[in-house]
PyMOL Python script that loads the backbone (N, CA, C, O; Angstrom):
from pymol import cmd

cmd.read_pdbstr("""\
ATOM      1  N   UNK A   1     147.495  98.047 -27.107  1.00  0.00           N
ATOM      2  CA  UNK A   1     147.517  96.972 -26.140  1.00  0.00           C
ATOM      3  C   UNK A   1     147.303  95.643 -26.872  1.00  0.00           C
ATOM      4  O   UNK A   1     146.423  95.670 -27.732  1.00  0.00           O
ATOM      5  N   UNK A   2     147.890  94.592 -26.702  1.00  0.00           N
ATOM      6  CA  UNK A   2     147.579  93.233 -27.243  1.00  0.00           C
ATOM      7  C   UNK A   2     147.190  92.397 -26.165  1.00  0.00           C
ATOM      8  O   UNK A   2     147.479  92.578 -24.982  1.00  0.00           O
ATOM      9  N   UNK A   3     146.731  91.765 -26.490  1.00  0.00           N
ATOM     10  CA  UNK A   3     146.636  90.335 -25.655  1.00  0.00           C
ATOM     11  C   UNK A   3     146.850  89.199 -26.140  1.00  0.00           C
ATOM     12  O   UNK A   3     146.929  89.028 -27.356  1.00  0.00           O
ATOM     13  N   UNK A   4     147.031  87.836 -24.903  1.00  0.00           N
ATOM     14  CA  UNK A   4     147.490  86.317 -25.575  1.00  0.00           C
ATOM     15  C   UNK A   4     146.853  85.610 -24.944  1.00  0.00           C
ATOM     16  O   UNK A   4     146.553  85.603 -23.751  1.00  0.00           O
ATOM     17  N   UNK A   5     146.542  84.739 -26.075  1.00  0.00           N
ATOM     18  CA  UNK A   5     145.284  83.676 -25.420  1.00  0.00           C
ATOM     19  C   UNK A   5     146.623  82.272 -25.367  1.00  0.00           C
ATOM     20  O   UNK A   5     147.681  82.202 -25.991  1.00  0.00           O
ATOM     21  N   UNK A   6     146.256  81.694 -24.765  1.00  0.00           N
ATOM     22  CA  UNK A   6     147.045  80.500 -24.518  1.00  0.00           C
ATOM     23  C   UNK A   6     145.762  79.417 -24.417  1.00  0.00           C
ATOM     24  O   UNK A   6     144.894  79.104 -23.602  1.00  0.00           O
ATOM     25  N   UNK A   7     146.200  79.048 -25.760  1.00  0.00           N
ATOM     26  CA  UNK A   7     144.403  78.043 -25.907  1.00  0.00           C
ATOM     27  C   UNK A   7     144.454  76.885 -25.569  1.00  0.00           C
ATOM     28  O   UNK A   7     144.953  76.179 -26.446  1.00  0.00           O
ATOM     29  N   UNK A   8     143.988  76.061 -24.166  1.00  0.00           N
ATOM     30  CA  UNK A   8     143.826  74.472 -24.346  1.00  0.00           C
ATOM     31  C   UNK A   8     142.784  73.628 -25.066  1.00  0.00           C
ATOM     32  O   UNK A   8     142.793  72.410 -25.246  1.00  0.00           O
ATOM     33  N   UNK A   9     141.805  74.615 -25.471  1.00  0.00           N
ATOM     34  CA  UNK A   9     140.633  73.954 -25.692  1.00  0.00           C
ATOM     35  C   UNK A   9     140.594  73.597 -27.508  1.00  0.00           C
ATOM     36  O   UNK A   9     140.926  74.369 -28.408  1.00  0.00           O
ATOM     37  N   UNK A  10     140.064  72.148 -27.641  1.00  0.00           N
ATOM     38  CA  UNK A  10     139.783  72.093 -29.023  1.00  0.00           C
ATOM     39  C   UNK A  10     139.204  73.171 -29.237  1.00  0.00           C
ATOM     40  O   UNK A  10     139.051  74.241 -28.646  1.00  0.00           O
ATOM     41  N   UNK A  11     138.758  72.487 -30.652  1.00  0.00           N
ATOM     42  CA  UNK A  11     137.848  73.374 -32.040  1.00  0.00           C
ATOM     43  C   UNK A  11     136.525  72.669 -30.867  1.00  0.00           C
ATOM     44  O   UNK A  11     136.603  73.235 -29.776  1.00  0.00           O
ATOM     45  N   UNK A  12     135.700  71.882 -30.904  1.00  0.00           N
ATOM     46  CA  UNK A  12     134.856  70.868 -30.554  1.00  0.00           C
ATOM     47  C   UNK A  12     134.181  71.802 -29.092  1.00  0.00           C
ATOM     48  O   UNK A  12     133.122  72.380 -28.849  1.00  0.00           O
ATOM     49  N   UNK A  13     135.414  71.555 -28.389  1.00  0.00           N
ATOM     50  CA  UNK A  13     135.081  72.368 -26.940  1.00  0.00           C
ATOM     51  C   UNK A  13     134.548  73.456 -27.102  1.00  0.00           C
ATOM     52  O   UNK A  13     133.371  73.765 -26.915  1.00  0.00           O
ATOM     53  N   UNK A  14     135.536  74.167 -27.510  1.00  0.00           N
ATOM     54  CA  UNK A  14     135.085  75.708 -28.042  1.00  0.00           C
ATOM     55  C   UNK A  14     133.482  76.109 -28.398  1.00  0.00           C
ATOM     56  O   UNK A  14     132.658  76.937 -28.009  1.00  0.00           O
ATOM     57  N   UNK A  15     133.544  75.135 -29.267  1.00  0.00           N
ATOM     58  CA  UNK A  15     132.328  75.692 -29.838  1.00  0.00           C
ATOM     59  C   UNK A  15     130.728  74.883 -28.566  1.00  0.00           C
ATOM     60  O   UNK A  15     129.666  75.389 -28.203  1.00  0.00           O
ATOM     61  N   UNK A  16     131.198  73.869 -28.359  1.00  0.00           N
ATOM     62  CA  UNK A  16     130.160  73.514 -26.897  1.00  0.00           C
ATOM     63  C   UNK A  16     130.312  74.258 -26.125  1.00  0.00           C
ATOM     64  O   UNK A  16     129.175  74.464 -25.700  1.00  0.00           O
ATOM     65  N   UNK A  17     131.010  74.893 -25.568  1.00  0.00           N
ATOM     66  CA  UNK A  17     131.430  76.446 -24.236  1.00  0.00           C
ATOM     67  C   UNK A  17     130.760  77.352 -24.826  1.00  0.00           C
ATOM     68  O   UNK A  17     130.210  78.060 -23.984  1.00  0.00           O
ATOM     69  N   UNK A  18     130.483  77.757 -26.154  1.00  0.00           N
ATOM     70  CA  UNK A  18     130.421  78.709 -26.933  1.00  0.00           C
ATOM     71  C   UNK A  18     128.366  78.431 -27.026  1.00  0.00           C
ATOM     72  O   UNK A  18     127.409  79.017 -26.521  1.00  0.00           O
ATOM     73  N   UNK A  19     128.463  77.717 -27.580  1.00  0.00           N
ATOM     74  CA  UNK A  19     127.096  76.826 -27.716  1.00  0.00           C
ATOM     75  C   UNK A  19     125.935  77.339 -26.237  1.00  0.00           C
ATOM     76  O   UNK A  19     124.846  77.906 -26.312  1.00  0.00           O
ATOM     77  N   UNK A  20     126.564  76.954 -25.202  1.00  0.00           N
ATOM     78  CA  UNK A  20     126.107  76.536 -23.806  1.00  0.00           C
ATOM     79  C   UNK A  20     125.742  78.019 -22.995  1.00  0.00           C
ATOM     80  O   UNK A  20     124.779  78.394 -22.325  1.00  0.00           O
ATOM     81  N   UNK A  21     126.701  78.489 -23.311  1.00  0.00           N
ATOM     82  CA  UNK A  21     126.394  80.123 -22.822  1.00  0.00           C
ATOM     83  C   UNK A  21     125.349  80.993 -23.848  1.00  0.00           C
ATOM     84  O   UNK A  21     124.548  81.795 -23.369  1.00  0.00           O
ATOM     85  N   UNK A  22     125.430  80.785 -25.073  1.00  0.00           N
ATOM     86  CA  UNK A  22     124.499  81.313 -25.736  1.00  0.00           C
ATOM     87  C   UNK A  22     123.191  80.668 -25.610  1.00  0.00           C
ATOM     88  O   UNK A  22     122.341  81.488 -25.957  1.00  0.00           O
ATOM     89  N   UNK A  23     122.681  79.602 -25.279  1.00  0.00           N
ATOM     90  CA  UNK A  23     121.354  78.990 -25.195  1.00  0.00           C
ATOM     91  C   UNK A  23     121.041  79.429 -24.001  1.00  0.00           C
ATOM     92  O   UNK A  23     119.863  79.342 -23.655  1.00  0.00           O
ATOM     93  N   UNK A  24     122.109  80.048 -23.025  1.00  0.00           N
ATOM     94  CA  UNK A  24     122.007  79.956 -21.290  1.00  0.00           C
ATOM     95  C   UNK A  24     121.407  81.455 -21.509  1.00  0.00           C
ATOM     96  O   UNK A  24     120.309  81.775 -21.054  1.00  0.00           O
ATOM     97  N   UNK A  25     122.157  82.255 -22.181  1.00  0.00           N
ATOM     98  CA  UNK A  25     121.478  83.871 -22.196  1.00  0.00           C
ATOM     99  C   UNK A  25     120.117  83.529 -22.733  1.00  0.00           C
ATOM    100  O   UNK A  25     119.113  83.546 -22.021  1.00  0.00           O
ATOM    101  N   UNK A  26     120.108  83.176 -24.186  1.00  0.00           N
ATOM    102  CA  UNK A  26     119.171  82.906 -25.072  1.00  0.00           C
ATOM    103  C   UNK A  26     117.482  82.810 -24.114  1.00  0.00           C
ATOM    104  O   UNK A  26     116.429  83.417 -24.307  1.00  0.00           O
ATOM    105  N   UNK A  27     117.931  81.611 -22.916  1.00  0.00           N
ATOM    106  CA  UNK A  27     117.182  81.120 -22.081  1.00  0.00           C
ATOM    107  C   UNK A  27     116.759  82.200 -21.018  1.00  0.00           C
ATOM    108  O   UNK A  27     115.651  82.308 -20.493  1.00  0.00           O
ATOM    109  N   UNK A  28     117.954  83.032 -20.797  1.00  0.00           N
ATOM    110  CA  UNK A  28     116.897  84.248 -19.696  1.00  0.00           C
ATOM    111  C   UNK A  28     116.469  85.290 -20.705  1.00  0.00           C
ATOM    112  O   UNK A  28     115.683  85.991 -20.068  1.00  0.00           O
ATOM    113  N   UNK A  29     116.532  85.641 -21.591  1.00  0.00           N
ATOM    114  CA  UNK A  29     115.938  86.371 -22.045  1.00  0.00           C
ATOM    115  C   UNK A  29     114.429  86.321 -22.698  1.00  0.00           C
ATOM    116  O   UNK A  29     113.579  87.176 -22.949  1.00  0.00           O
ATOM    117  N   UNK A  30     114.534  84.658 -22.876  1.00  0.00           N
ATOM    118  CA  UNK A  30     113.248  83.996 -22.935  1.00  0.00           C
ATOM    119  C   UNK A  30     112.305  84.307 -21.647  1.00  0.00           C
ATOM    120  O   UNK A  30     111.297  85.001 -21.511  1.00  0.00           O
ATOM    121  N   UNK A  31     112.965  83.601 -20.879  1.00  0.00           N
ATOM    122  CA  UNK A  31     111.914  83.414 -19.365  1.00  0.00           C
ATOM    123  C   UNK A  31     111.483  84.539 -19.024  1.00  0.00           C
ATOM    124  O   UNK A  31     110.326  84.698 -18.635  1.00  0.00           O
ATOM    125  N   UNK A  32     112.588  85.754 -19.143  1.00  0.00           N
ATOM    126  CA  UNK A  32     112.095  86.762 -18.644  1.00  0.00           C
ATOM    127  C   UNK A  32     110.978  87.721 -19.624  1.00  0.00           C
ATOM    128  O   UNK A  32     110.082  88.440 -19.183  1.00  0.00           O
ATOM    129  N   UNK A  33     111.278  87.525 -20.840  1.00  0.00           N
ATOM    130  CA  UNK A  33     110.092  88.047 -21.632  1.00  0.00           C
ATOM    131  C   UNK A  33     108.598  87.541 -21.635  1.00  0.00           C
ATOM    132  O   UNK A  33     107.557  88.093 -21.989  1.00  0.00           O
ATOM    133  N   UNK A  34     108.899  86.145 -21.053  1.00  0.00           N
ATOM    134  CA  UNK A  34     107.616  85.348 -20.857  1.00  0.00           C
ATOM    135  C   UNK A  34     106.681  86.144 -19.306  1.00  0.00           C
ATOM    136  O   UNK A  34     105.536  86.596 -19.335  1.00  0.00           O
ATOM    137  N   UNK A  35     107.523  86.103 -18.213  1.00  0.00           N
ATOM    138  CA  UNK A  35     107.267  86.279 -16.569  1.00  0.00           C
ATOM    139  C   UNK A  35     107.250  87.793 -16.638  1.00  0.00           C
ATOM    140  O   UNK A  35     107.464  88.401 -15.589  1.00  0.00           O
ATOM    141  N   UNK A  36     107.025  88.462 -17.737  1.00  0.00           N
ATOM    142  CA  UNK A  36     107.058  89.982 -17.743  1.00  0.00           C
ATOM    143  C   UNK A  36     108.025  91.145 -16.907  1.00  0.00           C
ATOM    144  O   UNK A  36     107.712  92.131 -16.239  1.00  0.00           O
ATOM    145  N   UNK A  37     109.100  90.652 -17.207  1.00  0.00           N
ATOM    146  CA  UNK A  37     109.883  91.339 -16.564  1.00  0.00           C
ATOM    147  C   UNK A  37     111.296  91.787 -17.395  1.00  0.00           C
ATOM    148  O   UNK A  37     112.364  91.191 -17.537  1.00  0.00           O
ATOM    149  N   UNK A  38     110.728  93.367 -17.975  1.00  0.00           N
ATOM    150  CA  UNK A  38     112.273  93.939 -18.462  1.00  0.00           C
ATOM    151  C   UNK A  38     113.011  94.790 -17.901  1.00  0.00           C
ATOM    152  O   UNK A  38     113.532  95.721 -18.514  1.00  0.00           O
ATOM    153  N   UNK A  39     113.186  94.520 -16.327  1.00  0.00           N
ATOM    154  CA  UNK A  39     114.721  94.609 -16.573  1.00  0.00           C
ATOM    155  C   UNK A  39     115.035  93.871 -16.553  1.00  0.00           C
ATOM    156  O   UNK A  39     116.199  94.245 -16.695  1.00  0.00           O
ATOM    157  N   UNK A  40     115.149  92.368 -16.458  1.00  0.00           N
ATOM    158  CA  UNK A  40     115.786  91.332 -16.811  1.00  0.00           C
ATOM    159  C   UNK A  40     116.453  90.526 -18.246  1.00  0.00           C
ATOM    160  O   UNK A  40     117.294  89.756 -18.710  1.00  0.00           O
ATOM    161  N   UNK A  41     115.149  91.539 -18.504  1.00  0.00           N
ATOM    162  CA  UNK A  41     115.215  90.818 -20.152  1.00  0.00           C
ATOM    163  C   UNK A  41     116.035  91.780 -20.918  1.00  0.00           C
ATOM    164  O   UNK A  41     116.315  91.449 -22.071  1.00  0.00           O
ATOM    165  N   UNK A  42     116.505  93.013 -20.435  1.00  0.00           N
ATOM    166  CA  UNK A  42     117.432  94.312 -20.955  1.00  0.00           C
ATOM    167  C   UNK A  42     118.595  93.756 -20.523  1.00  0.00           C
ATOM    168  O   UNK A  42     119.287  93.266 -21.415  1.00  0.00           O
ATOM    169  N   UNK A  43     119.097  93.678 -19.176  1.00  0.00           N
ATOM    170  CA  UNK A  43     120.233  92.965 -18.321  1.00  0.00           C
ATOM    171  C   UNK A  43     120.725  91.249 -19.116  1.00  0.00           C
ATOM    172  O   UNK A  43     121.876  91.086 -19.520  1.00  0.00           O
ATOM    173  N   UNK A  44     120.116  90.607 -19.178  1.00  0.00           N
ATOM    174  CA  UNK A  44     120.091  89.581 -20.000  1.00  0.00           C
ATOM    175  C   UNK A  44     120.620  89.804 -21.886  1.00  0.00           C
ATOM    176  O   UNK A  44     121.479  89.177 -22.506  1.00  0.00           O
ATOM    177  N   UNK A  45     119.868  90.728 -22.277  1.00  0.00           N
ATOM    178  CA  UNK A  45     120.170  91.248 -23.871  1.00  0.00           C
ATOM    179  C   UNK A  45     121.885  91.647 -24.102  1.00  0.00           C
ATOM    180  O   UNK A  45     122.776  91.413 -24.919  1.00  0.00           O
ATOM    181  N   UNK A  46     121.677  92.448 -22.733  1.00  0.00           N
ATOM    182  CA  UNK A  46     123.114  93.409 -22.547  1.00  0.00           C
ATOM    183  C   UNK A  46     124.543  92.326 -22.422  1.00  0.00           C
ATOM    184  O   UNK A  46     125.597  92.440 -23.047  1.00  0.00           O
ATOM    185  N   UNK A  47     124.219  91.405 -21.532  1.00  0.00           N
ATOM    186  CA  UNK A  47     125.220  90.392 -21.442  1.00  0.00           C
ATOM    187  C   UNK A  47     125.330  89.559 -23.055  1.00  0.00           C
ATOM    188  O   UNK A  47     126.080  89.403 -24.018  1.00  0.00           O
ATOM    189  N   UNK A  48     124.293  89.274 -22.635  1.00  0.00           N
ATOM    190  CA  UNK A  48     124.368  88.923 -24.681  1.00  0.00           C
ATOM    191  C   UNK A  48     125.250  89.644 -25.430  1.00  0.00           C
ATOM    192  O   UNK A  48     126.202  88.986 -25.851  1.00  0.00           O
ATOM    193  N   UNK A  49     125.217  90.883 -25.744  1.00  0.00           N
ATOM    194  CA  UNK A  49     125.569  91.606 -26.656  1.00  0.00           C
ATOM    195  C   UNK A  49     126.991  91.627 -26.140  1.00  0.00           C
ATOM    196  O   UNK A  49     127.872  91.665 -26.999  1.00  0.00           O
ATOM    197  N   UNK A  50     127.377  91.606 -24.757  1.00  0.00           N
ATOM    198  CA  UNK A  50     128.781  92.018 -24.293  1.00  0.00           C
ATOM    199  C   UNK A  50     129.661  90.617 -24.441  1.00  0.00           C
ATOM    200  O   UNK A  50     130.880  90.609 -24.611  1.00  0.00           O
ATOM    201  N   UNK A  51     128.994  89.671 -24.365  1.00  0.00           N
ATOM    202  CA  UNK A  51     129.613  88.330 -24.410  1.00  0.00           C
ATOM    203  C   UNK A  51     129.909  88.299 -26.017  1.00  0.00           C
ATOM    204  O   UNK A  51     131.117  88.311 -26.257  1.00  0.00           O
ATOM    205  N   UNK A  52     129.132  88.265 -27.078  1.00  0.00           N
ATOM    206  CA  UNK A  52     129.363  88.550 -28.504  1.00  0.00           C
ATOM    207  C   UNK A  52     130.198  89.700 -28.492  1.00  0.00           C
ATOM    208  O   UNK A  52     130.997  89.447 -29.393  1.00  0.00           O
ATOM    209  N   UNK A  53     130.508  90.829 -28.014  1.00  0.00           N
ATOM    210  CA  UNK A  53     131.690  91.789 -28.051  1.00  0.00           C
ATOM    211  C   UNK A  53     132.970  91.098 -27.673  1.00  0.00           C
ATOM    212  O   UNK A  53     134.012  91.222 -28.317  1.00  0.00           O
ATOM    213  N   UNK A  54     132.850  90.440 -26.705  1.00  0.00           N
ATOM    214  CA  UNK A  54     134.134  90.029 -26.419  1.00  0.00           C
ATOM    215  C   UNK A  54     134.528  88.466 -27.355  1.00  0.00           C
ATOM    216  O   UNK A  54     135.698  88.086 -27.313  1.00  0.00           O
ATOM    217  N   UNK A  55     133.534  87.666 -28.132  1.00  0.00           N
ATOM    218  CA  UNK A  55     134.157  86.284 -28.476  1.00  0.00           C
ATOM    219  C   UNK A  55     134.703  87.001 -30.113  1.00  0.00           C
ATOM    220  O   UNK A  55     135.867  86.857 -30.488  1.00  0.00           O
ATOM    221  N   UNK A  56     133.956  87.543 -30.710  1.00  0.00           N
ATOM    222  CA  UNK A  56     133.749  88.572 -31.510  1.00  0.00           C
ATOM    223  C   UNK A  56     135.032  89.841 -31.515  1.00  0.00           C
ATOM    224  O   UNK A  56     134.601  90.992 -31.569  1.00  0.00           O
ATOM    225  N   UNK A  57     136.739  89.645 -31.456  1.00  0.00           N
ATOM    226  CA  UNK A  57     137.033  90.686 -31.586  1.00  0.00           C
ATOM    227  C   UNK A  57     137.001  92.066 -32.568  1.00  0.00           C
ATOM    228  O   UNK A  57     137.799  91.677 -33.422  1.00  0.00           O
ATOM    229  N   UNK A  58     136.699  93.095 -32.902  1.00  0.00           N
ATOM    230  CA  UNK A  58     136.700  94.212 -33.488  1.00  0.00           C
ATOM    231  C   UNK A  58     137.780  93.704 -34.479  1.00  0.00           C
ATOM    232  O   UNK A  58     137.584  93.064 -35.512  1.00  0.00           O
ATOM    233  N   UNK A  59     139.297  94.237 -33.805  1.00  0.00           N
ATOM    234  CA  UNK A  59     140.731  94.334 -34.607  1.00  0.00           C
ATOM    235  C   UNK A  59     141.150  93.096 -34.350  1.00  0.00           C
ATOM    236  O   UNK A  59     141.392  92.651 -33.228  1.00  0.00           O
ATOM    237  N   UNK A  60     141.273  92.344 -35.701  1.00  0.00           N
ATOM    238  CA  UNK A  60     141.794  91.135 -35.414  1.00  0.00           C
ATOM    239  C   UNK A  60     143.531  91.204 -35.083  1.00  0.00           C
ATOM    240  O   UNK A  60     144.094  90.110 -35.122  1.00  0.00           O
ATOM    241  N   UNK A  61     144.106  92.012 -34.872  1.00  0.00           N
ATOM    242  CA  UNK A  61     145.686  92.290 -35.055  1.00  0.00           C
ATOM    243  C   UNK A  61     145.560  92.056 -33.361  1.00  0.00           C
ATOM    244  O   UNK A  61     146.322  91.205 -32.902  1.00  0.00           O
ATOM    245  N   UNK A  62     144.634  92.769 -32.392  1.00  0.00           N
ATOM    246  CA  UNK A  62     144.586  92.928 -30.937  1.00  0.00           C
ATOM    247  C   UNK A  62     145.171  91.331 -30.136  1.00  0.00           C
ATOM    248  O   UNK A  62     145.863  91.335 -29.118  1.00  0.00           O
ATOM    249  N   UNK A  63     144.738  90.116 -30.821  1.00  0.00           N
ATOM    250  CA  UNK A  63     144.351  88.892 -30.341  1.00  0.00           C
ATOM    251  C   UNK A  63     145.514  87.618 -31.218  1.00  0.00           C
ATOM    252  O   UNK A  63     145.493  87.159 -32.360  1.00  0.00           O
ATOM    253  N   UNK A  64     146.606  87.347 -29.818  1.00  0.00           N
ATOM    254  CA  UNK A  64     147.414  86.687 -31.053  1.00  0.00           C
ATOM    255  C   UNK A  64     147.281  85.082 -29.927  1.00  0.00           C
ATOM    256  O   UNK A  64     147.594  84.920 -28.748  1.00  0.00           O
ATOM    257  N   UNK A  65     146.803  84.316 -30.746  1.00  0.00           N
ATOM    258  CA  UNK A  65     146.511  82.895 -29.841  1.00  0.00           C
ATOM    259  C   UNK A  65     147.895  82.213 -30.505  1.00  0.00           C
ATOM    260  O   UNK A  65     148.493  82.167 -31.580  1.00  0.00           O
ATOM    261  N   UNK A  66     148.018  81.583 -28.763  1.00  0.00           N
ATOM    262  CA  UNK A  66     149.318  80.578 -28.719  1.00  0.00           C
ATOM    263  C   UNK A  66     149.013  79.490 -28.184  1.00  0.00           C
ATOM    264  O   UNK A  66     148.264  79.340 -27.219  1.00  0.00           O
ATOM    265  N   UNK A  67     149.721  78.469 -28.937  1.00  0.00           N
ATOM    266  CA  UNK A  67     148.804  77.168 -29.087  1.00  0.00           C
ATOM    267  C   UNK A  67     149.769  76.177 -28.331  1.00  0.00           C
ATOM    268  O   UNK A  67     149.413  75.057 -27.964  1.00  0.00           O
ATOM    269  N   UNK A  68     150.902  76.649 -28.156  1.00  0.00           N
ATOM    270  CA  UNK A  68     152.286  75.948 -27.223  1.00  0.00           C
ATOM    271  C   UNK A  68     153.178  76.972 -26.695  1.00  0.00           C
ATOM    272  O   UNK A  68     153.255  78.137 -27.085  1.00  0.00           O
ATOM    273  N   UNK A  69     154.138  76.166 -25.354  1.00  0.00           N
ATOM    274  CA  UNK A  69     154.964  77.361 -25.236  1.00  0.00           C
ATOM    275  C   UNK A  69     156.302  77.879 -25.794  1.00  0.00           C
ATOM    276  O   UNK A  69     157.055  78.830 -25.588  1.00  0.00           O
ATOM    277  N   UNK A  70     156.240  76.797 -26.602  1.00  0.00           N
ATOM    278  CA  UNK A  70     157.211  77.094 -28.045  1.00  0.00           C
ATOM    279  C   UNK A  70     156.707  78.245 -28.459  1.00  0.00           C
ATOM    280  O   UNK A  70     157.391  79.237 -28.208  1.00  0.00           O
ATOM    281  N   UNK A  71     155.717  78.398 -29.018  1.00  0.00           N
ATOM    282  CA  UNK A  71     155.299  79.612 -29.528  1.00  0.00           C
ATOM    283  C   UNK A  71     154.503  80.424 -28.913  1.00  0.00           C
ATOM    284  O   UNK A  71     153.784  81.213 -29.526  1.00  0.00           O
ATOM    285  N   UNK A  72     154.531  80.339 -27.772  1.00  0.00           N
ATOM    286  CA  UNK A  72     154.989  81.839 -26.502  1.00  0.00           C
ATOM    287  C   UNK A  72     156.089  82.443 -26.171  1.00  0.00           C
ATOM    288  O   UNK A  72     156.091  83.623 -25.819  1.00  0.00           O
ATOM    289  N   UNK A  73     157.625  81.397 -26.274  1.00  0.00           N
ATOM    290  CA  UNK A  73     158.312  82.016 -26.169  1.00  0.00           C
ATOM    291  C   UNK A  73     159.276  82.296 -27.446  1.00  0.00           C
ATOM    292  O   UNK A  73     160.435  82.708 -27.491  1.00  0.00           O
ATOM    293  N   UNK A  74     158.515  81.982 -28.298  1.00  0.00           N
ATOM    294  CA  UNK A  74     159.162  82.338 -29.759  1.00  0.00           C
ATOM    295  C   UNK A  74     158.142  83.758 -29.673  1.00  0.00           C
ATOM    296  O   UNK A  74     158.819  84.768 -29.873  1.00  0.00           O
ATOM    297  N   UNK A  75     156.765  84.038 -29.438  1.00  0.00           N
ATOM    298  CA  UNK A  75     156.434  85.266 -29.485  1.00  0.00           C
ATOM    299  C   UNK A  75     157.512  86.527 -28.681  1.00  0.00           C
ATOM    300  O   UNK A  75     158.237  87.341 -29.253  1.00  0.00           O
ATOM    301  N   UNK A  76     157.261  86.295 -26.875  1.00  0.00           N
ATOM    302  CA  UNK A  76     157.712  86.924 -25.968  1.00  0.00           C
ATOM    303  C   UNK A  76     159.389  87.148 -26.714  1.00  0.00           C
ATOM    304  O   UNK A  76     160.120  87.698 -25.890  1.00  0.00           O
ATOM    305  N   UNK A  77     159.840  86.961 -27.542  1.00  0.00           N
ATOM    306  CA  UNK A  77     161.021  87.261 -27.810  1.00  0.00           C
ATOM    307  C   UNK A  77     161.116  88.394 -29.202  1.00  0.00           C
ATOM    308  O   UNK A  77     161.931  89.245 -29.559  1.00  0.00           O
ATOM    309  N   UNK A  78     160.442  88.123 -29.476  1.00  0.00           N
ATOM    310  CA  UNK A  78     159.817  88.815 -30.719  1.00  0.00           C
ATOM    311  C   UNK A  78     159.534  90.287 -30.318  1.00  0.00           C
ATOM    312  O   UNK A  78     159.561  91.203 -31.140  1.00  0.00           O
ATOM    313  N   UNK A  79     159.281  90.441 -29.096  1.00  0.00           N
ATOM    314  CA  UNK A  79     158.670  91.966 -28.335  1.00  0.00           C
ATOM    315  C   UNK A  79     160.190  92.567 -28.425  1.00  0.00           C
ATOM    316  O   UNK A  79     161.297  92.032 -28.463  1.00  0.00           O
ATOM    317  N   UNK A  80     159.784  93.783 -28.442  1.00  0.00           N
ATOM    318  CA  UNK A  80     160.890  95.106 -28.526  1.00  0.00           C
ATOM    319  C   UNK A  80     161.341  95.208 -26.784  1.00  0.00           C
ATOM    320  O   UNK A  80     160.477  95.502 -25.958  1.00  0.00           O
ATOM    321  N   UNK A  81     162.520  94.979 -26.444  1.00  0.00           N
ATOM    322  CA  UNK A  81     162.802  95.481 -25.129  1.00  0.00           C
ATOM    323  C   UNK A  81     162.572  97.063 -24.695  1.00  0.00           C
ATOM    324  O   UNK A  81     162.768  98.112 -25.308  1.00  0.00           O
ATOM    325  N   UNK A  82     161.919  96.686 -22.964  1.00  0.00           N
ATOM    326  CA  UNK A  82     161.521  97.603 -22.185  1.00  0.00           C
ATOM    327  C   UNK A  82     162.199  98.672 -22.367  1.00  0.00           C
ATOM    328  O   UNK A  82     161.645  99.664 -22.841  1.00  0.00           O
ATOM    329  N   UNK A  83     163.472  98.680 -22.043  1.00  0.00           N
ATOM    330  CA  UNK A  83     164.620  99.540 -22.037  1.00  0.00           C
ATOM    331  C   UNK A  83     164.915 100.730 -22.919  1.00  0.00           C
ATOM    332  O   UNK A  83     165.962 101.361 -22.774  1.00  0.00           O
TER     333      UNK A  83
END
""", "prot")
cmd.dss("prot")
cmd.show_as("cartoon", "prot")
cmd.util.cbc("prot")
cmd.orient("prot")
């Protein structure tokens, strides 16, 4: 299976989106280790870890980013017909 990212976002953005969600987990896993409460702080870890699974691909071959639709439809042509 592949997938296609069709990226609008800078380098800059990226990494502030990227930034913002990790301080945001970072932050319940804090609070909740503080207010004594793990399952929150397990539920919280877990998203962590699943959010780094997914920015984080395994096979880099899986993930082909297209940066225009020049080169979406220079990809989409590139595919082997259905038929």
């Amino acid at each position: 299976m592949k997938y296609v990212i069709y990226e609008r976002e800078t380098a800059l953005e990226s990494i502030a989106s990227d930034a913002v969600t990790f301080l945001g987990l970072t932050f319940c896993i804090w609070f909740s280790d503080k207010m004594g409460g793990a399952f929150w702080t397990i539920m919280s870890a877990a998203m962590l870890f699943i959010w780094l699974g997914v920015k984080i691909p395994m096979e880099k071959d899986r993930v082909k980013k297209l940066k225009s639709k020049e080169e979406a439809v220079e990809w989409v042509k590139s595919l082997p017909d259905d038929t």
